[in-house]
PATORBA-72288 format. One line per field, with one value per residue (C-alpha): residue number from 1; residue in one letter; x, y, z. Coordinates in pm, whole numbers, plus 32768, in hexadecimal, padded with zeros to 4 digits. Layout:
N
pos: (NUM; ...)
code: (A; ...)
xx: (X; ...)
yy: (Y; ...)
zz: (Z; ...)
REM end
This chain:
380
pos: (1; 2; 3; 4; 5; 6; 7; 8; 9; 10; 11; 12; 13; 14; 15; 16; 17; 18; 19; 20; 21; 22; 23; 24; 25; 26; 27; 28; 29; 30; 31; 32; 33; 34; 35; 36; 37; 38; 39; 40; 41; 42; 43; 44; 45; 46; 47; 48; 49; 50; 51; 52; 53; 54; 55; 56; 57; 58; 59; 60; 61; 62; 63; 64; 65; 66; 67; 68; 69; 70; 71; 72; 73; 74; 75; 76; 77; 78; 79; 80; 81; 82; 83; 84; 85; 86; 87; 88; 89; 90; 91; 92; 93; 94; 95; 96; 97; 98; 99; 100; 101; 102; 103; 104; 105; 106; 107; 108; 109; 110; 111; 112; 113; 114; 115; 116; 117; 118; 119; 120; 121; 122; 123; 124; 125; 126; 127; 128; 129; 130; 131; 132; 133; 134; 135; 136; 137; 138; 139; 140; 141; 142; 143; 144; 145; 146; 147; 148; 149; 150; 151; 152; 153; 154; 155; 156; 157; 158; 159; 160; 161; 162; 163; 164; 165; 166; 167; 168; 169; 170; 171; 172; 173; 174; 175; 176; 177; 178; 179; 180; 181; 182; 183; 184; 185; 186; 187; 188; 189; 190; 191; 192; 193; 194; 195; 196; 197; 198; 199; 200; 201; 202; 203; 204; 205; 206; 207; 208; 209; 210; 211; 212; 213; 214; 215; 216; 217; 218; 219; 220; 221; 222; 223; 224; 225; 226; 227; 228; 229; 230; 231; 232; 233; 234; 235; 236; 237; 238; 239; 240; 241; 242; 243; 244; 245; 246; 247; 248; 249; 250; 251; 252; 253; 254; 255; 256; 257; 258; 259; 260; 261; 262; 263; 264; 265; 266; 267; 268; 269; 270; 271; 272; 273; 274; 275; 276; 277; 278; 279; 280; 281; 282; 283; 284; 285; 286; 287; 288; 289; 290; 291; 292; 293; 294; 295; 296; 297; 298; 299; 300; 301; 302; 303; 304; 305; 306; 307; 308; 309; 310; 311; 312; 313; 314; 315; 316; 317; 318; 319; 320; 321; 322; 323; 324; 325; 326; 327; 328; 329; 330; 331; 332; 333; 334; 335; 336; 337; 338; 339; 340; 341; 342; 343; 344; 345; 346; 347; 348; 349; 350; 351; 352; 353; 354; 355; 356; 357; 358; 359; 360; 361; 362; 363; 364; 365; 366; 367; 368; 369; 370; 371; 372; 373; 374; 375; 376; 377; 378; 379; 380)
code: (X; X; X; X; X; X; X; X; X; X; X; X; X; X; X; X; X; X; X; X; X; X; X; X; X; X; X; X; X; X; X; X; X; X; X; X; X; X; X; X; X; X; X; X; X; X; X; X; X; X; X; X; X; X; X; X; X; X; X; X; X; X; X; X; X; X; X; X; X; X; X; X; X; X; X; X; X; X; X; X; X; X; X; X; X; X; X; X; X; X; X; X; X; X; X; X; X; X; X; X; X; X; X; X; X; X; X; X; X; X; X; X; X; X; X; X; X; X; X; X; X; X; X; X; X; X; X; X; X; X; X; X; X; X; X; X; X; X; X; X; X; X; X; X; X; X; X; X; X; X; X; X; X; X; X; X; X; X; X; X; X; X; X; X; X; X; X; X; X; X; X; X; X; X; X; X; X; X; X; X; X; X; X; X; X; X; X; X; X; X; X; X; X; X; X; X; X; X; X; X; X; X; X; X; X; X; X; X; X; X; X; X; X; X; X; X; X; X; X; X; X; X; X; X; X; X; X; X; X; X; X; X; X; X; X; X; X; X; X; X; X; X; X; X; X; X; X; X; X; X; X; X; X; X; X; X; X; X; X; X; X; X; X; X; X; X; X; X; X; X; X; X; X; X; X; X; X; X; X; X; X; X; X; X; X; X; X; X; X; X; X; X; X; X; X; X; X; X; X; X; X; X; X; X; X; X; X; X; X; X; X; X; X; X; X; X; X; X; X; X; X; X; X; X; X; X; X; X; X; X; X; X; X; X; X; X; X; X; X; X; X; X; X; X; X; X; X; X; X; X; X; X; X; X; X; X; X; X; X; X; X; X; X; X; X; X; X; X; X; X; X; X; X; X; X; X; X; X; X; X)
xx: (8856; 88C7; 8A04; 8A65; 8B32; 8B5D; 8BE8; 8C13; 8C26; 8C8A; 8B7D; 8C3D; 8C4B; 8DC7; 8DAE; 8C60; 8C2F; 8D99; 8DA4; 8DF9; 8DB7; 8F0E; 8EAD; 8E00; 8EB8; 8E1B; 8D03; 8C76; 8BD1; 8A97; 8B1A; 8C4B; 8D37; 8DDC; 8F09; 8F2E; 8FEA; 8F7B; 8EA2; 8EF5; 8E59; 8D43; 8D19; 8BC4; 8BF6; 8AC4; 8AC0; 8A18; 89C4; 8934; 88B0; 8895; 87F3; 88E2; 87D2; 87EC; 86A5; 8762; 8699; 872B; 8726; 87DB; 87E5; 88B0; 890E; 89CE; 8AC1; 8BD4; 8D09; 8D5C; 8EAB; 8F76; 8EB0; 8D8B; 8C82; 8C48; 8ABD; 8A45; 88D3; 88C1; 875D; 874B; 85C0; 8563; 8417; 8306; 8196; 80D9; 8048; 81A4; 8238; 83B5; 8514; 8636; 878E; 88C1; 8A2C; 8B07; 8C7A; 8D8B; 8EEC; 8EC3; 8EF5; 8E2A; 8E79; 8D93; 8C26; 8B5D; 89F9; 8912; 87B7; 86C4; 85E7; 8525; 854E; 8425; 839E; 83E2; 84B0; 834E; 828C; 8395; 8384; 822F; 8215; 837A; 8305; 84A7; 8567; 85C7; 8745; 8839; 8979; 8AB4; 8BD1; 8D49; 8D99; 8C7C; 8C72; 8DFE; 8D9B; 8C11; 8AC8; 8977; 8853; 870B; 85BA; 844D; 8308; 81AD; 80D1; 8022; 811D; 8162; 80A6; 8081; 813B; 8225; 838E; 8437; 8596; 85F8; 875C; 8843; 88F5; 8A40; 8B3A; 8C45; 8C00; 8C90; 8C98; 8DCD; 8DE3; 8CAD; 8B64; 8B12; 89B5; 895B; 8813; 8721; 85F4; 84E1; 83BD; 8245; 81B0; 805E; 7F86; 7F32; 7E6E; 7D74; 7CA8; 7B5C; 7A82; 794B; 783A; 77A0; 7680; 75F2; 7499; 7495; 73F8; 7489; 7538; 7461; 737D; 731B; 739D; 74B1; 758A; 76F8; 7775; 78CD; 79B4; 7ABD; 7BDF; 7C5D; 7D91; 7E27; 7F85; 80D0; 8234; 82F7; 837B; 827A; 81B1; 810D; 7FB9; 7EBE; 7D5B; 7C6E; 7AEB; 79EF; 7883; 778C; 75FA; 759A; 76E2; 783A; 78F9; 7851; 78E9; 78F3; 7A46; 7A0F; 7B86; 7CC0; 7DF8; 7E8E; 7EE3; 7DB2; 7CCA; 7B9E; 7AAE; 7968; 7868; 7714; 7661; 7588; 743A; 743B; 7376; 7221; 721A; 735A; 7291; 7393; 74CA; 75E1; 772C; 7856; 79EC; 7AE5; 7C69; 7DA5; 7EE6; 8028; 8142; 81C5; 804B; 7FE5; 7E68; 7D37; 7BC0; 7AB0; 7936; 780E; 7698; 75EC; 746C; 7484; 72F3; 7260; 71F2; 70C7; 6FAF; 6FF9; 7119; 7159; 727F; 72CA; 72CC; 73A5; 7487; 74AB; 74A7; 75C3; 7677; 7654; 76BF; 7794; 7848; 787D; 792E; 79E5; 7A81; 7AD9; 7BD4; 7C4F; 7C6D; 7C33; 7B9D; 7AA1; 7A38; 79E8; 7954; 7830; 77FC; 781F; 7715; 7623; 764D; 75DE; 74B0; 7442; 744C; 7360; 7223; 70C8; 7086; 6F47; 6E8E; 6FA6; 6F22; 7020; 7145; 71D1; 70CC; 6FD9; 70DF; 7213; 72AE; 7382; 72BD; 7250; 735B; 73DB; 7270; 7118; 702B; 7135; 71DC; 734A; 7407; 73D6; 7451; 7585; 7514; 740D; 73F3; 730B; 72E3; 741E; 742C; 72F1; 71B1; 7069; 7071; 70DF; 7216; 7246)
yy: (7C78; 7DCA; 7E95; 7FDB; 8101; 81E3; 835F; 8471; 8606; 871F; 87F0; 88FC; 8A7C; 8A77; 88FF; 88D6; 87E5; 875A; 85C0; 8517; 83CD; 835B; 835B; 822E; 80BD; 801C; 80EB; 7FB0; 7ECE; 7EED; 7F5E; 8095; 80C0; 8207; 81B6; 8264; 83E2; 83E1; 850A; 8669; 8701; 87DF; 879E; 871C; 85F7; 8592; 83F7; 8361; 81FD; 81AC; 8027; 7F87; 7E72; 7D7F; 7CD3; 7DEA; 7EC2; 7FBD; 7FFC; 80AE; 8159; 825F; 82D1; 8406; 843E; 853E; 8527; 861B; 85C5; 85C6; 862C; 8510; 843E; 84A1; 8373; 832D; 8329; 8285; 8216; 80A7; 808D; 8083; 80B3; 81E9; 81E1; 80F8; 810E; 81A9; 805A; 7FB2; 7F94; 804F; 8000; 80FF; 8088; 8146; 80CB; 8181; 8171; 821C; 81BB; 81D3; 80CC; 8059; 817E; 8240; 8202; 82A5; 8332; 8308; 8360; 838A; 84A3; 84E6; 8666; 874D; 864A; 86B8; 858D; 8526; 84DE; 8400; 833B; 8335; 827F; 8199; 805D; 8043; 80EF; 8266; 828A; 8171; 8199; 80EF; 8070; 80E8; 7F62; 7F12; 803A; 800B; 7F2F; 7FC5; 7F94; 7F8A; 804F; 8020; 810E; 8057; 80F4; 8041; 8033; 8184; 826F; 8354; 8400; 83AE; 845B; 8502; 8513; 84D2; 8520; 842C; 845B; 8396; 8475; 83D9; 8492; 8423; 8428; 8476; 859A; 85A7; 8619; 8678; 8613; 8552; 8532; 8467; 8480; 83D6; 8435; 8374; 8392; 8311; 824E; 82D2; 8204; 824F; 838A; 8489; 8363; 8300; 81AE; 8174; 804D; 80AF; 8091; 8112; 800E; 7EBE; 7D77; 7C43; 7B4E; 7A33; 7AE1; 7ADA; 7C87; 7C4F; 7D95; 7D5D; 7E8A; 7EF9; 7F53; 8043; 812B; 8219; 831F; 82A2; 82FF; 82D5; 82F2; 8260; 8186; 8100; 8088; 7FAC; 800E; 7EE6; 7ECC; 7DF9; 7E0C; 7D5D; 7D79; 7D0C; 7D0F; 7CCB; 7D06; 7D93; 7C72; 7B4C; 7C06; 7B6B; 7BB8; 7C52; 7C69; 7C0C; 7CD2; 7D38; 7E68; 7E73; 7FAF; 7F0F; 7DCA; 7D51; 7C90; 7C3C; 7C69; 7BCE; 7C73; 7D5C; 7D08; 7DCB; 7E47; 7F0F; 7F5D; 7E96; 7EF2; 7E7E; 7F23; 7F33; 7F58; 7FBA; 7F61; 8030; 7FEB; 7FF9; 7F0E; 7F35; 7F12; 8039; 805E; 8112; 8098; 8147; 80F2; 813F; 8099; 7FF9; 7F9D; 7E4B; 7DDC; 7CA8; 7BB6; 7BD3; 7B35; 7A22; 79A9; 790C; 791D; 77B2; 77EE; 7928; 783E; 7766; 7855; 78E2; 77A9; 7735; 785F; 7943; 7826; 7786; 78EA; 78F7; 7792; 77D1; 7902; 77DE; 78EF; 7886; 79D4; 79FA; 7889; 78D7; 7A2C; 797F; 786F; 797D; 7A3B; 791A; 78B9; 7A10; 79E8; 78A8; 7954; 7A8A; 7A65; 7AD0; 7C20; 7C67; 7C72; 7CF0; 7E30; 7F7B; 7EF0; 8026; 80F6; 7FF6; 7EFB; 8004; 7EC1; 7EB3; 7E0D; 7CE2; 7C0C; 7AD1; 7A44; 7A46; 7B2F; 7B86; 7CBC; 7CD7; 7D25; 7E4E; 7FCA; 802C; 80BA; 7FFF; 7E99; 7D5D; 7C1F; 7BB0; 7B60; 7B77; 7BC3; 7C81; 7D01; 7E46; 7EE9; 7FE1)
zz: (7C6F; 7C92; 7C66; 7D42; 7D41; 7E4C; 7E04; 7EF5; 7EF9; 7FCD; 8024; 810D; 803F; 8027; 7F83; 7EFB; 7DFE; 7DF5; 7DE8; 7F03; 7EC3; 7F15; 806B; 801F; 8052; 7F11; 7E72; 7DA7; 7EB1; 7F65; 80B4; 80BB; 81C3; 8214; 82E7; 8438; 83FC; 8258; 82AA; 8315; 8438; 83F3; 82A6; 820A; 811B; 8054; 8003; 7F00; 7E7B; 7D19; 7D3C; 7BCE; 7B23; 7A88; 79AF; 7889; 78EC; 7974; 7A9B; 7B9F; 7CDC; 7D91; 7F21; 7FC3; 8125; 81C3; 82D8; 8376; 83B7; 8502; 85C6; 8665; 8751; 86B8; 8646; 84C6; 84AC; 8359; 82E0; 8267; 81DB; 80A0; 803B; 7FA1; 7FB0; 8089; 80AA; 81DD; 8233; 8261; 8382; 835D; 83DF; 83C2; 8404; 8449; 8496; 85C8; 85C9; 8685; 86FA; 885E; 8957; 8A52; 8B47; 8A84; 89FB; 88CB; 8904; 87A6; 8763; 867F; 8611; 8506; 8455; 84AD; 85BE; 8738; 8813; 88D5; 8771; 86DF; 8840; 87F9; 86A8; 86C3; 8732; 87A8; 8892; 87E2; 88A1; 88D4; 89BB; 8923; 89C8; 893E; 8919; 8819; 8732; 86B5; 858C; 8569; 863A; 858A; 85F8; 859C; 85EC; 8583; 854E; 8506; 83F5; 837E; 845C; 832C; 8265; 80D0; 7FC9; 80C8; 80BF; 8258; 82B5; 83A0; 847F; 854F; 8641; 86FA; 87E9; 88E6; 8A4F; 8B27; 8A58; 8936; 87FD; 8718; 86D7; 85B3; 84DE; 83E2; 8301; 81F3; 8150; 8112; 8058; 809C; 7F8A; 7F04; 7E4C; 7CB1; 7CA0; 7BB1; 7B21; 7B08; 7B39; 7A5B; 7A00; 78D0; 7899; 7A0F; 79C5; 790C; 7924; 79D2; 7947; 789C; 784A; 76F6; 76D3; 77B4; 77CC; 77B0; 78DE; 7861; 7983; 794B; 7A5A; 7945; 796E; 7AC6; 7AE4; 7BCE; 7BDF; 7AF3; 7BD2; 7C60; 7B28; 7A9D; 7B2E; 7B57; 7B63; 7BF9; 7BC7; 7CA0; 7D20; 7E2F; 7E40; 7FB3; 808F; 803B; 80E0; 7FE3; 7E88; 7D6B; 7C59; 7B07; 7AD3; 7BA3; 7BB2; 7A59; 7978; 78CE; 7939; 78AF; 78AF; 7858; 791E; 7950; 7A64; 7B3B; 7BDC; 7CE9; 7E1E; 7DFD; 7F6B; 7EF5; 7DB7; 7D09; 7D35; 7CF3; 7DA4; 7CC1; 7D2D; 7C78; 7D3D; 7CB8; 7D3B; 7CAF; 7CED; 7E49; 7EA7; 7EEA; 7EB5; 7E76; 7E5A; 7DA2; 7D9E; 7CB0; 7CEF; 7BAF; 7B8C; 7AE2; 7AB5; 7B15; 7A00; 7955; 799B; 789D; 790F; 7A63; 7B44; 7B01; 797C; 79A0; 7A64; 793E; 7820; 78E8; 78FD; 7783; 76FA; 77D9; 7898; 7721; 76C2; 77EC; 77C7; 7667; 7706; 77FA; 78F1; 7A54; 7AD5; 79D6; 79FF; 7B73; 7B1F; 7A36; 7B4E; 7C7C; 7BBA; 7B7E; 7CAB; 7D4C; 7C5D; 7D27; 7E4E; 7E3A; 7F12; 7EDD; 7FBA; 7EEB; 800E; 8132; 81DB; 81A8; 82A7; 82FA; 835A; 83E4; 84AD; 847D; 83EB; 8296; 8159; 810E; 805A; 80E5; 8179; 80CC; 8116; 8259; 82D0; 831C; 83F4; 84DF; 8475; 8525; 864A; 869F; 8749; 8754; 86CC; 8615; 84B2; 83BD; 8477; 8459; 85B0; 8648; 869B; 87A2)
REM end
């Protein structure tokens, strides 16, 4: 639950900085009301709300708008959202409220712009109409207006000044604006993403090499932390990964791997996912060589070395994701072909390696068609 408290100050030279909040109706609730005639004409009053937790954390929030006061007949224009910050791939709603003591003689013109943006590129990205006509007999006790944009509109890490602009038509008194600023989330940045070490041998095998996996010195606002980390891997095709590590606050895990396909002289692609907790995200990659097993031990016993002993370990931790990691990773093991004997795909049948078929190209190079799926034939 949260608590709020709205303040207000004059901004105008003669006045600036002087309270004003007794303009407001009742400063402690979530919505203020400034009754009609509270504000002078002319003069720039500068609202703000401070939203707190009530559980003891003392988290809080605070948003500012600024409207001028209008002479009489003139519209009160206030912003209603009450995000501060959202991320670029979200899709965004800013609401305003309209009131004027008119009647219905008269109507009230408001739009929407967006600071530094001419009136054709906000019509451009709002996926709702940008100006809204209001009759006299609606706005008396306060008309909402919303503007929508889609996902990725705005840019990352940059602060937009949105404002809803209201006047009387036929034309009386002033014009009124009213504005909020809103900022783009970015995802955590300046960190790294490493496997260590860059070569080992797969797991079951009697050397097995335990690849530590660690995103080191990531940072982001204060308010949007924690930062979480994810680590996974693939060895034939990015869409069939495997987990190392769900979601948590730990920037590092271990895990054994399993071969990489030899046609890709065997590696094995590694991805590191940062994002912090309004899901804003980041992925980085690094390729490993993990060998194939010696020549005395066979795929089936690496399965079950794997099994007996990492899958034991894994159980004993009774945590789900690492459970599925060892069998994800034995089960990858399984499915390795032989290509001992595949010609060089890409430069003989401009196909991609041999993985998923024996002694069988892939599919063909972008760019280039034929035969779908694996093949040894040629693609144009």
């Amino acid at each position: 639950r949260l608590s709020f408290e709205w303040s207000c100050l004059l901004l105008s030279t003669s006045n600036y900085g002087s309270s004003c909040t007794s303009v407001i109706t009742d400063p402690y609730i979530s919505v203020a009301t400034i009754p009609v005639g509270a504000m002078t004409a002319d003069e720039q009053y500068e609202f703000t709300v401070v939203a707190t937790a009530t559980d003891g954390s003392g988290r809080s929030a605070s948003i500012a708008g600024v409207v001028t006061g209008g002479a009489a007949n003139t519209p009160v224009v206030t912003t209603t959202t009450t995000i501060t910050k959202f991320n670029p791939q979200d899709k965004l709603t800013v609401t305003g409220e309209v009131l004027a003591d008119i009647t219905s003689a008269y109507d009230v013109n408001a739009t929407w712009s967006i600071v530094g943006f001419t009136s054709d590129e906000v019509e451009t990205i709002a996926t709702t109409q940008v100006s809204r006509l209001f009759n006299g007999a609606i706005v008396t006790s306060g008309s909402s207006f919303s503007i929508k944009f889609g996902a990725n509109s705005f840019s990352a890490g940059i602060s937009y000044t949105f404002a809803l602009t209201a006047y009387i038509t036929p034309g009386v008194g002033a014009t009124t604006t009213g504005y909020i600023e809103l900022l783009v989330n970015s995802p955590p940045s300046i960190g790294s993403f490493n496997v260590t070490p860059a070569s080992g041998y797969a797991q079951g095998s009697p050397n097995a090499t335990q690849f530590l996996f660690t995103a080191p010195n990531w940072i982001d606002d204060a308010e949007d932390l924690p930062i979480l980390y994810s680590f996974k891997y693939y060895t034939v095709t990015a869409s069939s990964t495997s987990i190392v590590q769900k979601f948590s606050q730990t920037a590092l895990a271990y895990a054994e791997l399993p071969f990489g396909v030899e046609s890709n002289d065997y590696s094995v692609y590694c991805y590191g996912v940062i994002k912090d907790q309004r899901d804003a995200s980041l992925e980085s990659s690094v390729v490993t060589v993990v060998a194939q097993l010696d020549s005395s031990t066979s795929a089936s016993s690496a399965v079950s070395n794997a099994l007996n002993g990492s899958l034991g370990t894994a159980m004993a931790t009774a945590d789900p994701s690492k459970i599925a990691a060892v069998v994800d990773s034995a089960a990858n093991m399984l499915s390795v072909v032989n290509c001992s004997l595949v010609a060089d795909c890409s430069t003989v049948y401009y196909r991609s390696g041999c993985a998923k078929t024996a002694q069988t190209c892939g599919e063909c190079l972008s760019g280039y068609s034929g035969k779908q799926g694996d093949a040894n034939s040629v693609c144009h």
